[in-house]
RONUVO-734873 format. One record per residue: residue in one letter; z, y, x of N, C-alpha, C in turn. Coordinates in steps of 0.2 Angstrom, whole numbers, plus 5000, padded with zeros to 4 digits. Layout:
AZYXZYXZYX ...
end
This chain:
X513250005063513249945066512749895063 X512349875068511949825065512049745062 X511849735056512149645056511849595062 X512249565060512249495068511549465067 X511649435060510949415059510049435056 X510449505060509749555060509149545066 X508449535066508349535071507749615072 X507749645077507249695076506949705083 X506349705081505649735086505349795085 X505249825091505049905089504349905092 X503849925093503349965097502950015095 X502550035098502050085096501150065098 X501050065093500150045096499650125096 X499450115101499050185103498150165099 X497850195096497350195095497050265095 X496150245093495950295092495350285088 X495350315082494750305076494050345078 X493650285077492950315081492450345077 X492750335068492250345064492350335059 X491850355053492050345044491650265043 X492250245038492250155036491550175032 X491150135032490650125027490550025023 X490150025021490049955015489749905017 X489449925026489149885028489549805030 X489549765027489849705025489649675032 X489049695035489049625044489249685048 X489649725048489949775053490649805050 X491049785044491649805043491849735039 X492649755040492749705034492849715027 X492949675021492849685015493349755012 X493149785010493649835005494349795002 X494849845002495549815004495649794994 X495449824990495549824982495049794979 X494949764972494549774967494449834966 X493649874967493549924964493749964957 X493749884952493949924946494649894943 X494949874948495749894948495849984951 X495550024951495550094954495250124948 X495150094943494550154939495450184935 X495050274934495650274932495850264925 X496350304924496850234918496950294911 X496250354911496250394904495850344902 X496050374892495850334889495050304888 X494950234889494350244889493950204882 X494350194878494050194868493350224870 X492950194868492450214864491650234870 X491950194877491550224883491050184882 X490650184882490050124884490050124893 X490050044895490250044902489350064906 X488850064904488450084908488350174905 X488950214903488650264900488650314909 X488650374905488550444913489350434913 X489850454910490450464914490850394914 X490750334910490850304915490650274922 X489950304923489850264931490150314936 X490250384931490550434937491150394939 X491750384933492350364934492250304940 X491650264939491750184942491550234950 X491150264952490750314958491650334960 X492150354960492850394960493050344963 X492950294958493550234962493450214968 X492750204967492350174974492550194981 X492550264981492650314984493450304986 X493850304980494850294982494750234987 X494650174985494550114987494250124994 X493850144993493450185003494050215009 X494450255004494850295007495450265009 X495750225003496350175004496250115009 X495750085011495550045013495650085020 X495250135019494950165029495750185031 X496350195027497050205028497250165033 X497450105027497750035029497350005036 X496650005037496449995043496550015049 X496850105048496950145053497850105056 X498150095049498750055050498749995053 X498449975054498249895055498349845049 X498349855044498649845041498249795037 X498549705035497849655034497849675025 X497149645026496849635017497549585014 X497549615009498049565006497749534999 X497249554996496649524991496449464995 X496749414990496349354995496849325000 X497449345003497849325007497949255007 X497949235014498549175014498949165019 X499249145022499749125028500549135025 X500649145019501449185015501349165010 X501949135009502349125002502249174996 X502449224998502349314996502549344999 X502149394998501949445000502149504996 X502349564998502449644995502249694999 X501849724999501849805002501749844998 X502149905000502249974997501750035002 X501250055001501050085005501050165002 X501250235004501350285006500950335008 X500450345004499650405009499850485005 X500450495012500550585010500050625011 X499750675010499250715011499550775016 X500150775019500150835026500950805027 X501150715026501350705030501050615034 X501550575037501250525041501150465036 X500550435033500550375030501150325032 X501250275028501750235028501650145025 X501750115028501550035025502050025025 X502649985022503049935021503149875018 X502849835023502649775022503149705022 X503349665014503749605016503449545016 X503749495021503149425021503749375021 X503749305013504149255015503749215017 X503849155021503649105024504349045025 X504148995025504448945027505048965032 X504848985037505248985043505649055043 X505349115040505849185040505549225036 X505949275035505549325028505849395035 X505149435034505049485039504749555034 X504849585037504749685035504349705040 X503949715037503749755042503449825042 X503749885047503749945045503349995050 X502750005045502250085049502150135047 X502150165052502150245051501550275055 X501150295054500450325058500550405061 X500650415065500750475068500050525071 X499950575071499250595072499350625080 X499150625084499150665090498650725091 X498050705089497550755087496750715083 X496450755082496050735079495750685083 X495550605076495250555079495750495084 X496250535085496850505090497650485088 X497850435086498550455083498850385085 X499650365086499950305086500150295081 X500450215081500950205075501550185078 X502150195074502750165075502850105071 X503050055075503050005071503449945071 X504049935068504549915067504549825063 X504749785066504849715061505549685062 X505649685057506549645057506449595053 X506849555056506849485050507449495047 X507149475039507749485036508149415032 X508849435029509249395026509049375019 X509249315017509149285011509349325005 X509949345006510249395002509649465000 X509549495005508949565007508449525003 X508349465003507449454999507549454993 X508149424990508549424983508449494981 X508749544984508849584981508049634978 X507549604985506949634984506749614979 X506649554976506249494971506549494966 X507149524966507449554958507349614956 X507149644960506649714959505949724956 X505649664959505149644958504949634952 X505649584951505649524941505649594938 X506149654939506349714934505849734933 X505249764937504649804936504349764931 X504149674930503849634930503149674933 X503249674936502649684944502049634941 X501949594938501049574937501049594932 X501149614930501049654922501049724921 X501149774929501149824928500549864930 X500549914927499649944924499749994929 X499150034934499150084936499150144932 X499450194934499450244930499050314934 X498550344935498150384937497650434933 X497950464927497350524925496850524931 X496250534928495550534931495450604935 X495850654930495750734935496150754938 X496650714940497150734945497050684950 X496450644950496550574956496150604963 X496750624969496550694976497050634978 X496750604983497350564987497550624995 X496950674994496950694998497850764996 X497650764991498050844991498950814987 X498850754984499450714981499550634985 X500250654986500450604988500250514983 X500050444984499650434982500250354983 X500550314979501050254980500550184978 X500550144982500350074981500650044982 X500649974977501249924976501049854976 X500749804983500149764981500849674980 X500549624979501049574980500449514977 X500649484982500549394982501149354981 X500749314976501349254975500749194970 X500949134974500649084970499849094969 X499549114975499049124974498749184967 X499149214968499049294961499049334966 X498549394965498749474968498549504964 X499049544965499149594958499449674963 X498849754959499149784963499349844957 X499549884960499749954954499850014959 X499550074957499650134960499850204955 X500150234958500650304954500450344959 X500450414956500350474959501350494961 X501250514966502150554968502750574960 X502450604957502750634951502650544946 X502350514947502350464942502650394944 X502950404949503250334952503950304953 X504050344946504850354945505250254945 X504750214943504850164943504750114949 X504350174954504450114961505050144964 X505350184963505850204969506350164968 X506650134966506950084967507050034973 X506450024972505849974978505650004984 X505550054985505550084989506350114993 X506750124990507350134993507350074994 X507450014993507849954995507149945004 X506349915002506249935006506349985013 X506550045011506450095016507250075020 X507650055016508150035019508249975024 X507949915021508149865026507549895032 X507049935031506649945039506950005042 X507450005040507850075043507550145042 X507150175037506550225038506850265033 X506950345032507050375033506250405030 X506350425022505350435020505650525015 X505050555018505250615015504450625011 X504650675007503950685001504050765003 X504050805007504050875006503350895007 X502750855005501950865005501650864997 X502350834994502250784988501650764988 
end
């Protein structure tokens, strides 16, 4: 049964991706991260930062950041670096490698605190819809989200990514972005290392109704 003071809107948006995102800044929009919030998180003691591996490590990032970005845009999903229009902001984004990406996004504002939930579904090559779900939620529901948030302390939390396991393609790949107070602060885990978001991710996937499997891990 649903609560009374739940409201939900469902659609689907049909699109169709015409091409690979590139850097060209007077024909796309900015890149969705800090590139060297992506650099990854081996140890880097003793690197000199114009050396050969680290410009490789920084060239890897660039590349995630390309790929993460070209996701969330297939999702419609907005830049959240630099945001304004919300109080705070959360999203949880989900890029399975052989199942459906996933954005679960919460926005408070003055007037309602809303979820909102996509799923990208592929049809054929180049061609795919989203399912795309917003319920507005209850005071209590953003409570419970924003004490999740205080337990990670979430602007303080480092991403965790070894440099030779970083495949968003072949491993499932967790992002955890949030606005507040004019602060964005983001962290990403690989499937096996994100034992610390699932907490968040349950509660999320719960108030959007959603049902999230990892059988691609």
């Amino acid at each position: 049964m649903k609560r009374l003071d739940q409201v939900k809107v469902t659609w689907m948006v049909m699109a169709l991706w015409v091409g690979p995102l590139t850097c060209d800044a007077q024909h796309h929009p900015p890149l969705y991260f800090e590139t060297t919030d992506l650099v990854d998180s081996f140890d880097q003691n003793g690197l000199l930062v114009d050396s050969v591996l680290m410009k490789h490590r920084i060239e890897r990032a660039e590349a995630l950041n390309m790929a993460y970005t070209r996701n969330l845009i297939k999702l419609q999903e907005p830049r959240l670096l630099n945001a304004t229009g919300a109080d705070e902001i959360y999203r949880l984004t989900l890029l399975r490698p052989s199942e459906n990406p996933i954005a679960l996004r919460v926005e408070r504002t003055e007037e309602n605190i809303l979820v909102h939930a996509k799923e990208q579904h592929m049809i054929e090559e180049n061609r795919f819809f989203i399912d795309y779900e917003q319920i507005k939620l209850t005071e209590n529901d953003w409570k419970t989200l924003a004490h999740q948030i205080d337990q990670l302390e979430f602007f303080n939390l480092k991403s965790t990514l070894p440099g030779s396991r970083i495949d968003h393609q072949t491993n499932t790949i967790w992002i955890l972005e949030g606005c507040k107070s004019n602060q964005y602060h983001m962290a990403q885990r690989m499937h096996d290392q994100a034992s610390d978001l699932r907490a968040t991710l349950k509660t999320l996937s719960s108030l959007a109704e959603m049902e999230i499997g990892f059988g691609g891990r």
